[in-house]
N, C-alpha and C positions, 0 to 999 in steps of 0.2 A: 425484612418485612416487605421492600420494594419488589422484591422476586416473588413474595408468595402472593402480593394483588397482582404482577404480573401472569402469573401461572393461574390464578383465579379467571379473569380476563379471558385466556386463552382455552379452559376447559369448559365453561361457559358458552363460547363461540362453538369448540366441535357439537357438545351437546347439539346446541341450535341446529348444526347442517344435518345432524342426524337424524333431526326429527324433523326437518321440511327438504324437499325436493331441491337443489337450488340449478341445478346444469342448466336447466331452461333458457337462463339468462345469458347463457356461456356460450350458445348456439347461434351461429349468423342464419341470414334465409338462405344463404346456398348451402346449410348444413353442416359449413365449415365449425369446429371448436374454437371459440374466442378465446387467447390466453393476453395476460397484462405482463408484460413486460417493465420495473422500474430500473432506470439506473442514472446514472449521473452525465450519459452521454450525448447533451445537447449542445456541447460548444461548436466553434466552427475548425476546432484542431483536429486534421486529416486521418487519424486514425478513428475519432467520432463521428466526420461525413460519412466514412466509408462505412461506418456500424449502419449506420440509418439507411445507408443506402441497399445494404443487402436487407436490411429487415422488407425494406420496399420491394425486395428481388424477389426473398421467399415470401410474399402475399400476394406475389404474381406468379405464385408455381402450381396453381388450382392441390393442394396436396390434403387437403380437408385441413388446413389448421391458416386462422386470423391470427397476428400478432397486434394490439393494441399496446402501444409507450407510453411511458410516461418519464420525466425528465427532470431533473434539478439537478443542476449545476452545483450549486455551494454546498461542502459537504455536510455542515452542520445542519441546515434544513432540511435536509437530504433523508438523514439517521434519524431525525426528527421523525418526521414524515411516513419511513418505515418503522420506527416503534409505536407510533399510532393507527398503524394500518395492523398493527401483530395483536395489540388492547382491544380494536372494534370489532376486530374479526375479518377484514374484509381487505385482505393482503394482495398485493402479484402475488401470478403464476409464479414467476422467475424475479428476482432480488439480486441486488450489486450488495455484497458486504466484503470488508476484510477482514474475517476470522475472528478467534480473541473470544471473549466472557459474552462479548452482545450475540455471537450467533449460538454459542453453551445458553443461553438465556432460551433461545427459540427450543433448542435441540431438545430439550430437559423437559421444554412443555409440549413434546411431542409435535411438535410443530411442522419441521421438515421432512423431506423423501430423502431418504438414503440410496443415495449413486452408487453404491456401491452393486448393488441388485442389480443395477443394470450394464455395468461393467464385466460381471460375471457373464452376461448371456452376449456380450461385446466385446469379447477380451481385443478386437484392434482394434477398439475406439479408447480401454484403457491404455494400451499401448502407444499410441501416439501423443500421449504427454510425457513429457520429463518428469519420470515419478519423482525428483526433491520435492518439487513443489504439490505434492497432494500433503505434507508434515502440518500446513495448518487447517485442514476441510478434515483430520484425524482428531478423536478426542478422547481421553482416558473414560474407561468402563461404558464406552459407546461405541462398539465395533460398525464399524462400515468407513466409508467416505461420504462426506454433503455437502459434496457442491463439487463443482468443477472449477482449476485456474485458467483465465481466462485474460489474463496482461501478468506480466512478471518482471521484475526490475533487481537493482541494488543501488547502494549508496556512494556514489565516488567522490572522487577531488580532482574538480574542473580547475582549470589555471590558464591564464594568457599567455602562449608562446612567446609573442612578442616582448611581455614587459619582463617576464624572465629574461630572455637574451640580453636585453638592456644593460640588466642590471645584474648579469655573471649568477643568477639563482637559476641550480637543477632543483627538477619537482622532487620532494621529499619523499622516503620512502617509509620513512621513523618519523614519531612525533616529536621526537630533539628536534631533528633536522624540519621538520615545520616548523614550530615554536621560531628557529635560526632566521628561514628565510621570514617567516612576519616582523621578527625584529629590520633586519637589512630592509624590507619592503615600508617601512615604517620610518627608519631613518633617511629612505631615500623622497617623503613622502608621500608616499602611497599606499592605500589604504588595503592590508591585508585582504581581509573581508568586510561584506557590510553585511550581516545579518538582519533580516525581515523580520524578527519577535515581536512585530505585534500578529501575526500567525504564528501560534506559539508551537505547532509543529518542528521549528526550525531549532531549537535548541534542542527539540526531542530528538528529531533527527542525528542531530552533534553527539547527544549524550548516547545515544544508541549504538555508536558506531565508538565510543571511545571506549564504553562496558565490554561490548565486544570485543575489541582488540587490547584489553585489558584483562578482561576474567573470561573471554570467550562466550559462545553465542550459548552455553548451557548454563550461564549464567541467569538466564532470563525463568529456567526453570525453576531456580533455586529460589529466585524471590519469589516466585508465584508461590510456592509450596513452605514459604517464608524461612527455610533452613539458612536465608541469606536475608539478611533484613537491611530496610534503607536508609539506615542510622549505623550501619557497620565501618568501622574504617576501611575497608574495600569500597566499600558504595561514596563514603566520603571522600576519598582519595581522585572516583571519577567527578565529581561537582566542584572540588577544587581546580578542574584543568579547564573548567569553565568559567569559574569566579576567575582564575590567574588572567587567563585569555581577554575576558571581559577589563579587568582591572588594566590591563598594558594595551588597552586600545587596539587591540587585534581584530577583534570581531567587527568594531566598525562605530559610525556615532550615532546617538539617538535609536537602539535598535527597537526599542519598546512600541517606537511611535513611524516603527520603517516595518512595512509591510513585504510578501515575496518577492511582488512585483515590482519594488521598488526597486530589492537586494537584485532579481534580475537586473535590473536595468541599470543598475551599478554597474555590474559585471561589463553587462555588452558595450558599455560605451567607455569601460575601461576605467573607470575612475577606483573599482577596486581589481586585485589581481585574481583572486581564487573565491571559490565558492563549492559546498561541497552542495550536492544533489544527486535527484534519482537519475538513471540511464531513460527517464522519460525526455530528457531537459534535450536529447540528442534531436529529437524529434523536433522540439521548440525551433533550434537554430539552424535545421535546415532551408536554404537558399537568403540567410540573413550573412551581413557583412561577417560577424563577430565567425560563423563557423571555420574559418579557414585559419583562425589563430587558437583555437580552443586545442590545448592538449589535454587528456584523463588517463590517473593512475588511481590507482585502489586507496581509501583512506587507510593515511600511516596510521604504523602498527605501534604499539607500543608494550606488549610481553612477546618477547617473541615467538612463545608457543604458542600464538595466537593470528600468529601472519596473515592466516588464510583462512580468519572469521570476517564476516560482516554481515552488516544490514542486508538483506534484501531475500528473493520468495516468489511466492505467486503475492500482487499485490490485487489487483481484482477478482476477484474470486465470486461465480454463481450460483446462488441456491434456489430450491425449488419449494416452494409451502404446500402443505397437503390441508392448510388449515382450511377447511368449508371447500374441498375442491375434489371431483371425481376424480375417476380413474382415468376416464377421458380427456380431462381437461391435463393429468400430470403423465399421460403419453404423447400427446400434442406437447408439453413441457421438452418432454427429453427430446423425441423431433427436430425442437427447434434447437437446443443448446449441441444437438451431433452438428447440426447446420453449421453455426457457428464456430463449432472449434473446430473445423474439420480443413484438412493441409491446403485444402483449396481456397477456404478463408482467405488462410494463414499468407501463402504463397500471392494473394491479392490485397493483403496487405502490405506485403513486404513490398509492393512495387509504387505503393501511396506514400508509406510512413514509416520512418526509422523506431520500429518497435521491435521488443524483445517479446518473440511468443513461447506459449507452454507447450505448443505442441514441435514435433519433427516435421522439416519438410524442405522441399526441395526448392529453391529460388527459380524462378523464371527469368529469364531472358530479356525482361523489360526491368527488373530490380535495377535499381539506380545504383551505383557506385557510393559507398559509405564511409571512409576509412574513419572517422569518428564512432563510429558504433562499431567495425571491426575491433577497432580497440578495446573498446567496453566486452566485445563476446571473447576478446583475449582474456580481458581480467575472470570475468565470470568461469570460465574454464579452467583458472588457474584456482578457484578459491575450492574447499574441504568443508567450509560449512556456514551454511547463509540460516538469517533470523531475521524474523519481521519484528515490529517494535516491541519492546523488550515488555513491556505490558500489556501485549494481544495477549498472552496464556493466562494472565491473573484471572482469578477467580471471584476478584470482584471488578465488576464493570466499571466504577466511574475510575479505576488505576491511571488508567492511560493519560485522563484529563489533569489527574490530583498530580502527577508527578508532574506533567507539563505545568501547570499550573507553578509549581514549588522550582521548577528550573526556571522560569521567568521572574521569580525574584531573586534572583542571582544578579542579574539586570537591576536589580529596585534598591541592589543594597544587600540583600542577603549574606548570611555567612555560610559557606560550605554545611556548616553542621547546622543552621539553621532551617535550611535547604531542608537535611535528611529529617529533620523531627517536624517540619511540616508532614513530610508525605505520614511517617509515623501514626502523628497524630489523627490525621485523616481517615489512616486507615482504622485505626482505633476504634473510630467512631460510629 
């Protein structure tokens, strides 16, 4: 029912632009095309100065196209925000999302421009990304691509050189030999991890990468299309190495009411040893003390045919609305998104911020020396098959929350199989 007032909504609004003129308002006085720009890119983290700062660049290239932004921070107001601009009709040009059922939501109500169209008549501007990461802007019985990747990651296991050496722990490369050094790290008091769950990403996170290197990253298909349900002993087998983990004080204390930035800030000042996170975190700790002890290996595996799955993808990814918007206003669009993904970007960013980009390109000569993100582009090179959160592909949209949601009472008390007959139930309903 929630999808069909949404799709009501949305056929409603084209009606509207097709019966009144709307570009008028899209046109600056010097004739430039006005487009809105939303995304999450207002912090003061170096890879976002430098976004704002070229946006500044290209509205001082006289090129006929204005870029207007707009900005939130937190993500959940963020999504908010953009599914009420998709209900009133009166959306960006260009949108930040990550994949999954909520942009299948737009796609379905005709919503977006298909990149693909424009790829064909650019074959080297497709080419300059690393086509893995177009597998989630792809959607079954909707041929094209929608959107472009536009920041890309994966999920590792940060650890402190130092308190390893200490204490005779090499970084695990099996989740035995995890579980091992949490216990030694625990007897020697020191606190494996501290886990931030009250951002309940952070279990999701965990559980994402254990599925994966447990049933593999095609796993995530199987429950979208429920051949795999989350009441299986499979599925329960992975919430039990989180109830275990939880239960022997691994994860850390009070994580309900411990926030990311907390769990950071454990980290850096040592009080816990490891912490798993995205290849964004490289970024965080450059020219801070903690970088020069930080080592990363790939999160341990635990089937072995699955060594060389894990978390990670395009994680930002941009789409364009066609909802109430010209012709003009969605080539002024593409315009602007060649600008930004383009190796020149890329290559001006590499010499700001320890980022992993989607596209190829060549480093310049001012890029700063990195060997912490070398490392990361070692793992990344060595891995066979990367997945974004194992409930971007569900088909129903609130998945992603409902499971987060049922891995935080693992935290509360939950039992493993209590865990899997919430999501169940949820879904059920």
């Amino acid at each position: 029912m929630k999808r069909i007032v949404f799709y009501l909504f949305v056929l409603t609004s084209v009606f509207l632009a097709i019966s009144c003129n709307k570009s008028s308002k899209n046109v600056a006085e010097d004739g430039s095309i006005i487009i809105q720009v939303f995304t999450r890119y207002g912090s003061e983290s170096p890879d976002e100065v430098y976004f704002r700062q070229k946006v500044e660049e290209f509205n001082n290239m006289s090129n006929g196209v204005k870029v207007v932004t707009d900005y939130v921070v937190q993500e959940a107001n963020y999504l908010d925000k953009l599914r009420v601009s998709f209900a009133n009709g009166d959306t960006p040009n260009i949108f930040l999302e990550y994949g999954g059922s909520r942009v299948k939501d737009y796609l379905e109500a005709d919503a977006l421009v298909n990149i693909q169209t424009y790829f064909d008549t650019d074959k080297a501007w497709y080419d300059s990304f690393y086509a893995s990461l177009f597998s989630d802007l792809k959607y079954d019985d909707y041929d094209g691509i929608w959107g472009v990747p536009f920041k890309s990651y994966t999920i590792l296991l940060y650890y402190n050189k130092d308190i390893f050496a200490k204490n005779g722990l090499t970084p695990p490369e099996t989740y035995e030999q995890l579980l091992a050094v949490c216990e030694k790290l625990k007897q020697a008091g020191i606190k494996p991890f501290q886990a931030g769950e009250k951002d309940i990403w952070r279990l999701g996170h965990l559980h994402n990468n254990i599925v994966y290197k447990t049933l593999g990253v095609g796993a995530a298909k199987k429950l979208a299309d429920r051949t795999l349900s989350y009441d299986s002993p499979e599925m329960i087998s992975t919430y039990q190495k989180i109830y275990d983990m939880l239960g022997k004080g691994y994860l850390g204390t009070d994580i309900l009411n411990t926030d990311y930035g907390t769990e950071v800030a454990s980290f850096e000042s040592e009080k816990s040893a490891m912490m798993w996170n995205g290849s964004w975190y490289v970024l965080e700790t450059v020219g801070k003390d903690i970088y020069n002890k930080i080592g990363v290996v790939p999160f341990p595996y635990i089937n072995p045919q699955y060594k060389t799955h894990a978390q990670g993808g395009a994680s930002d990814m941009l789409y364009i609305s066609k909802l109430n918007k010209s012709e003009e206003e969605i080539e002024a669009s593409i315009k602007f998104l060649k600008y930004i993904t383009s190796e020149e970007y890329f290559r001006g960013l590499n010499e700001v911020a320890a980022a992993i980009p989607p596209v190829k390109f060549t480093p310049s000569e001012n890029a700063p020396e990195n060997p912490v993100l070398d490392e990361v582009f070692k793992i990344l090179n060595s891995y066979e098959a990367l997945g974004s959160d194992v409930q971007n592909s569900d088909p129903a949209s609130h998945m992603l929350d409902s499971v987060r949601n049922a891995l935080q009472g693992l935290g509360m008390g939950n039992t493993p199989e209590e865990c899997g007959k919430q999501i169940v139930e949820r879904l059920n309903q």
